[in-house]
N, C-alpha and C positions, 0 to 999 in steps of 0.2 A: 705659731703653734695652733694645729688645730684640736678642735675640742668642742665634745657634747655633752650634756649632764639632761637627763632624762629619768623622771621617777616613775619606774617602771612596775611598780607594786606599792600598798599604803606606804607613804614614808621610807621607800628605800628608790635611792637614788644610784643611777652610774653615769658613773665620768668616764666619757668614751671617747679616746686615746689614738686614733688610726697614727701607726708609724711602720713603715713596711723596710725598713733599716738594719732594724734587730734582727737577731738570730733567735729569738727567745720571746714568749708572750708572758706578759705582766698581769696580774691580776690579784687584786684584792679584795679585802670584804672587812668593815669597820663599822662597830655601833658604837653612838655617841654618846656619850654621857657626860653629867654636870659632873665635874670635878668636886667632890665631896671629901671629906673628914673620915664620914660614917660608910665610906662605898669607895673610897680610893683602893685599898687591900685588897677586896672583895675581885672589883676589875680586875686587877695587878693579875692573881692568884688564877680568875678563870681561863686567861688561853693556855696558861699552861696546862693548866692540868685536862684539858681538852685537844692538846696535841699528845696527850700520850695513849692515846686510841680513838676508836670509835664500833659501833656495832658490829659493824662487819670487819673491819683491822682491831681487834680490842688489847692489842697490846704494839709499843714502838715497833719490835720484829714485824710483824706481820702489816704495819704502814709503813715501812721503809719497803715493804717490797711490793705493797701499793705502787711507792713512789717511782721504783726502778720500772717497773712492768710500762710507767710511762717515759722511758728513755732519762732515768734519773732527775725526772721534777725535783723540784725542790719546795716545801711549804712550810716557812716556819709564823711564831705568831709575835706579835707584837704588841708595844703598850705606849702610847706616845700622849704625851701633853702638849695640846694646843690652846695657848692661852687659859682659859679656865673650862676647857674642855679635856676630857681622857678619850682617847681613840681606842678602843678595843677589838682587835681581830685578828685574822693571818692574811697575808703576803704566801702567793705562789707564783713560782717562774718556771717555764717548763719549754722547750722546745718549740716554736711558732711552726703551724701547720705548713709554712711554705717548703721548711729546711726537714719536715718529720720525714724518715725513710718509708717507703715504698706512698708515700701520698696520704697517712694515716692521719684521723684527726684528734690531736689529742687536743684540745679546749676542750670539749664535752665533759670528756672522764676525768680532767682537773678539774672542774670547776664543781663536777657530780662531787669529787672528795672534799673540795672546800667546804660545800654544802654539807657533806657531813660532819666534819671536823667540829663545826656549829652547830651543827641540828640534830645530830644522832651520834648523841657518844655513848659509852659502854658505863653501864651503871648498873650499880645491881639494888634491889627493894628499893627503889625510886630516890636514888642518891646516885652521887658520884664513889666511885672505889675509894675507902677509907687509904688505901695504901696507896694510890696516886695524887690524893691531896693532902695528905702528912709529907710523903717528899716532895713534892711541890713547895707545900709552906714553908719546910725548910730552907729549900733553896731561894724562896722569896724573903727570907729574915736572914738569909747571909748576905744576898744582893742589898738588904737596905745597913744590914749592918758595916757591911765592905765602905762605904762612901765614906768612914772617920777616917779609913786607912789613906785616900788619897783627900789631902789636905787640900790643895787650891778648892777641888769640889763641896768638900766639905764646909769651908769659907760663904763660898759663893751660896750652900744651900740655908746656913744659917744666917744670912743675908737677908736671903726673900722670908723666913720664917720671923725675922724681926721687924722686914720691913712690912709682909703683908700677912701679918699672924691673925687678922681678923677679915681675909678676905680669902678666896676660893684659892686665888693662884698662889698662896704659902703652903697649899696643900702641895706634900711630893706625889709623885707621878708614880710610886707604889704603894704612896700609902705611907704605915707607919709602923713599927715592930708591934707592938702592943695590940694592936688591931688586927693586925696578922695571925698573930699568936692565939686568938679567943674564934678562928676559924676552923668549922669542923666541915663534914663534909655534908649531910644533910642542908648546912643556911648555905653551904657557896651554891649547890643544885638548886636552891628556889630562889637564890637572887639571878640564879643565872635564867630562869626562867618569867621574871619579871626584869630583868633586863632586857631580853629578847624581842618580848613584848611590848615594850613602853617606852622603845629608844629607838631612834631614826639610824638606818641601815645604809649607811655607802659604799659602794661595790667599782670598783677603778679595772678599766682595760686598757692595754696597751699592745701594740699588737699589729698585726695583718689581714686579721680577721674583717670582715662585713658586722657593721652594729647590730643587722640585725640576727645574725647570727648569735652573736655575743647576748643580744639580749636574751632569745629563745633558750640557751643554755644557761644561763642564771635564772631564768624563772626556773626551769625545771630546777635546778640544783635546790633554790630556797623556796620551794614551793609549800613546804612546809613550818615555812617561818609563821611564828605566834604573831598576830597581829591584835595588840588591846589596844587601847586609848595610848597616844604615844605624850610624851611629856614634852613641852614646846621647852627649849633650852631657857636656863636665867638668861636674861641680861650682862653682858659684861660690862661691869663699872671701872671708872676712870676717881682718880682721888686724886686732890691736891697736896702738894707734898706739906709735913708742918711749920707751923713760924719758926720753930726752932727746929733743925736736925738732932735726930737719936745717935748715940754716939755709943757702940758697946764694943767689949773688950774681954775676951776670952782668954784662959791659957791651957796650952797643952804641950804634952814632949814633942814638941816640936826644933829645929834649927834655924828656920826662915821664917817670918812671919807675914802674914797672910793678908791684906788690906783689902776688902772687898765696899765697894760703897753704888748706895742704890739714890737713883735720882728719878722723878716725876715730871715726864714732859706734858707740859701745857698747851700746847700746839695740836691742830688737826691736821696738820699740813704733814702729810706724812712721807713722801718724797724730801723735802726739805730734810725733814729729822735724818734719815736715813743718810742724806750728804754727808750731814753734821756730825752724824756717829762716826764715818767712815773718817774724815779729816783731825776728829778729837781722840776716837783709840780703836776703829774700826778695820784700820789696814795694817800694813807692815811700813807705808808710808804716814802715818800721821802721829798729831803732835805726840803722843804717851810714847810712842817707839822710840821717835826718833830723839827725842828730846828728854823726855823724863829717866827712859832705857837707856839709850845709846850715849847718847851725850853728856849728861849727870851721873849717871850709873843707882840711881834712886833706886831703881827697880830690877829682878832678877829678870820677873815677864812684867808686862801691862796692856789688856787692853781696855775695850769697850763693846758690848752689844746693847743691842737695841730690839726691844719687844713690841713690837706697833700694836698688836691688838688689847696690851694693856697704856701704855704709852708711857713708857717704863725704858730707862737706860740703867748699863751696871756696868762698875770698872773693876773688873781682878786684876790685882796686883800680887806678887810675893818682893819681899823686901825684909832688910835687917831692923830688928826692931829699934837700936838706937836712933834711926834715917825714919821713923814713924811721922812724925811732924813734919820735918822736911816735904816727905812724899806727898803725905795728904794734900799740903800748900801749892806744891809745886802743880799736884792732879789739877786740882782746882781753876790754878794758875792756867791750864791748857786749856781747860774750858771755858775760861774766859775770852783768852785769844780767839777762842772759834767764835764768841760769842759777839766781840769786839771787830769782826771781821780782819782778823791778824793774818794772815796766814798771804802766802805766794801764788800766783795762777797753776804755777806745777802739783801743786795741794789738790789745787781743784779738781784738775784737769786726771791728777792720779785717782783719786776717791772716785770719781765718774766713772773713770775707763775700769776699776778693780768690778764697781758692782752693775757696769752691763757686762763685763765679762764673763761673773759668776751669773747671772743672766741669760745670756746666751750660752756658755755650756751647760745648762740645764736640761736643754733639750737633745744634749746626748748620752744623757743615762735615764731611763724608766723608772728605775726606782724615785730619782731627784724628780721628776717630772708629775709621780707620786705623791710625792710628797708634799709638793707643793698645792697642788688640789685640794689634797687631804685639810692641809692647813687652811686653807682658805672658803672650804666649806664648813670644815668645824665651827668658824670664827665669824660665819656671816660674809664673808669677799666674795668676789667674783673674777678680780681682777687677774688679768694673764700674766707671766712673766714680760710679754712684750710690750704690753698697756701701762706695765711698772715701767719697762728700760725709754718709753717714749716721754713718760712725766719726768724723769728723771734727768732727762735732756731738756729741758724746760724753766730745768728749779735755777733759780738766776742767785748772784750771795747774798741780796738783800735781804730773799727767802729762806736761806740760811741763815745769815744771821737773825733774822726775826724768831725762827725755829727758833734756835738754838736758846735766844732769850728767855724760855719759856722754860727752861731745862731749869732747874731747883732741887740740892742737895735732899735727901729726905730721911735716907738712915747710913750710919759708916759703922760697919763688922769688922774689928779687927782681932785674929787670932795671935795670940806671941807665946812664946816657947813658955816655960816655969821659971828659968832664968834669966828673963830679959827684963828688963828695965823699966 
């Protein structure tokens, strides 16, 4: 895959993407911010309520036909957590100049609207529209509300809040009701203007275009981006799991109960982990599927992921609460086999073949392609998708099992009905 990243203005960088494939050019634009307590809502709250105009489209009607005039672009915005980073920005996909009819160039005038979308929105006495950020907020305190309704997620989020309630990444990725709720529109317009200012700008192409093309149109587009003193990101920290595991236990009307458990890898070897995840609860082939799922019937689902930029694994399961003990033993029990080097060459050899696959089709979707970038700038990487599938042919089991070794229980969330046992 090829790929350039060039910072093309203070602190704003583009990841430059030549792919002459698509039918469609990609393009986005993300400012980075420390994942905070006090400023996760704040983020959450601002793209919304800045895709619902701008200056010159000051209401959704009249940007939706912004967007058609350009053969039905598409721009929406996004809010993603990377590690103990929040990404904040919008995503636009619009017709790639090769396919545009009569030879017309539309990058220019998308990227001119991205540039607005951010940089000249419609506000009146130096705020944002009080009645574009009241329904915004609402609809950001039903999206945080919504996540009791689906229980595995809710499991899994009071997981990381028990397991990292004194570290960045227990913060959620919108923030919090309560936080939401004390938002007017006056402080979201000045944090969005000291956000602008004081956070590093990533700007992704994907496309058919000439870089330098691509670059001359994002200048112009953010040419009027605030540039102050920009804030150098925290540190991400890594923490050792404790001597004893936390052990908590929820109820709610629930039917199925919920077994969610967070582990702390001790390992830099980060290839290896990733085997390890994939062989322990990572695939459809490893040990929790086949064996704790399939074969015991312990489990309704189960897997496992793996967060390499905190070095953080986590096992969601749903299960009947009398089989609580059971499962937990049994979870465990698989993570020792991987850890004991237990396992078949067909284990190996599947785990391998699942994550160069996911791997290499990456590079046939722009957004995936995206995404990945994004991730891996946030986070401090550099590394390509193809630099990962090369290590990974590499990681030998001893590597894995020594991985794996380093893997240490460190909080177990379990949600069970009112009437379970």
């Amino acid at each position: 895959m090829e790929y350039k990243r060039t910072e093309i203005m203070q602190d704003v960088f583009l990841t430059y993407l030549p792919a002459k494939k698509f039918k469609t050019s990609y393009l986005s634009a993300h400012f980075i911010a420390p994942l905070r307590a006090e400023t996760a809502s704040l983020n959450a709250l601002l793209p919304a309520v800045l895709h619902r105009g701008t200056v010159r489209c000051p209401d959704m009607e009249r940007l939706s036909a912004a967007m058609d005039r350009l053969y039905g672009a598409q721009i929406d915005y996004t809010v993603r957590k990377k590690g103990e980073r929040q990404c904040v920005g919008f995503v636009a996909s619009v017709i790639d100049d090769a396919f545009a009819p009569r030879g017309e160039r539309l990058l220019e005038p998308t990227a001119a609207l991205l540039g607005e979308l951010l940089l000249d929105p419609v506000t009146r006495g130096g705020r944002f529209l009080s009645e574009y950020v009241d329904s915004e907020k609402t609809n950001l305190i039903d999206a945080l509300r919504s996540v009791r309704n689906d229980k595995r997620e809710w499991a899994d989020l009071r997981l990381m809040q028990e397991m990292c309630g004194d570290e960045p990444y227990g913060v959620r990725r919108l923030g919090d009701e309560e936080s939401a709720a004390k938002i007017h529109n006056r402080k979201l317009y000045q944090h969005s203007r000291e956000l602008m200012s004081t956070s590093r700008l990533e700007l992704y192409y994907c496309g058919s275009a000439e870089e330098r093309r691509v670059t001359e149109a994002l200048l112009h587009a953010f040419a009027a981006l605030p540039r102050g003193v920009v804030e150098p990101l925290p540190e991400m920290r890594r923490y050792a799991a404790p001597q004893q595991p936390r052990f908590v236990t929820e109820q709610m009307d629930v039917t199925q109960g919920k077994l969610s458990m967070g582990f702390r890898c001790g390992s830099d070897d980060v290839p290896a982990l990733i085997m390890a995840n994939l062989m322990f609860g990572g695939s459809s082939n490893s040990k929790l599927f086949l064996n704790v799922r399939e074969k015991l019937s312990l489990c309704y689902y189960a897997s496992s992921s793996y967060a390499r930029s905190k070095g953080i694994l986590t096992v969601s399961s749903g299960i009947e609460t009398k089989d609580y003990d059971r499962a937990l033993e049994e979870i465990l029990r698989q993570l020792q086999a991987v850890q004991q080097g237990q396992w078949e060459d067909w284990e190996l050899t599947g785990a391998r073949s699942t994550m160069l696959s996911s791997l290499t089709a990456m590079t046939d979707g722009q957004g995936s392609m995206e995404n990945w970038f994004l991730g891996q700038n946030a986070t401090g990487e550099t590394e390509t998708p193809q630099e990962l599938a090369a290590r990974l042919m590499e990681v030998t089991p001893q590597r894995i099992m020594a991985a794996a070794e380093s893997i240490a229980l460190d909080t177990v969330y379990f949600l069970k009905g009112k009437e379970g046992v």
